[in-house]
C-alpha positions, 0 to 999 in steps of 0.5 A, a space after each residue: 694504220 690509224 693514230 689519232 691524238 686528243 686531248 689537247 688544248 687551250 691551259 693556262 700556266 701550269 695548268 695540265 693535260 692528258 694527251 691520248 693516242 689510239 692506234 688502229 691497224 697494226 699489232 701495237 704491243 710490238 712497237 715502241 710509242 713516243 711523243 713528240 712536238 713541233 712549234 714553228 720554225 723549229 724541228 719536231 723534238 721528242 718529248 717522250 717515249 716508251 717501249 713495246 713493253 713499257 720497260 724503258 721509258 725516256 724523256 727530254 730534259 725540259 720536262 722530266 719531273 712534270 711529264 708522264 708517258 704510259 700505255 695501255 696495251 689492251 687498249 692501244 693507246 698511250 697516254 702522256 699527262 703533262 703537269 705544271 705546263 709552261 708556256 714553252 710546252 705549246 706546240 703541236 703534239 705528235 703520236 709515234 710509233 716505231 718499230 724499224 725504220 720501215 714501220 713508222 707511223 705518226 698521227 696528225 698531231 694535237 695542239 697544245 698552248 699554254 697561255 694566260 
């Protein structure tokens, strides 16, 4: 089972991004995707998520209006565009998948700051 995340980097105040995550070993259109970001000192949060189907999509509060969650099941990735990004976005991002609690997968997360 492989998550890898790119797509991250270095954005100057809102500026944007695209996030993507491949996955590999599993039957990915079976699970649900989210993002998630961890920063210092604090637990990681979920900043979105998407379900196997792509039906239910939810978001944190902090960045609904700016961030969008989607996927690509042919391809096995899914994607988060981050618009108008704020220095409160910076953080280590996190690529999930769940489908129980036995099958839950993360990848090695990408950073993200946002700084000018």
């Amino acid at each position: 089972v492989q998550l890898a995340e790119s797509g991250g980097g270095l954005v100057k105040p809102g500026g944007s991004l695209r996030l993507s995550c491949a996955a590999s070993g599993f039957t990915f259109s079976r699970y649900a995707m989210s993002w998630y970001r961890q920063v210092p000192g604090k637990e990681r949060e979920l900043v979105a998520g998407i379900s196997s189907a792509g039906r239910r999509i939810d978001y944190a509060e902090s960045v609904k209006g700016r961030f969008t969650i989607s996927r690509d099941n042919a391809k096995n990735t899914v994607y988060l565009q981050m618009n108008s990004l704020k220095s409160e976005d910076t953080g280590v991002y996190y690529c999930n998948a769940n489908r129980s609690s036995e099958y839950d997968y993360w990848g090695q997360g990408t950073q993200v700051t946002v700084s000018s």
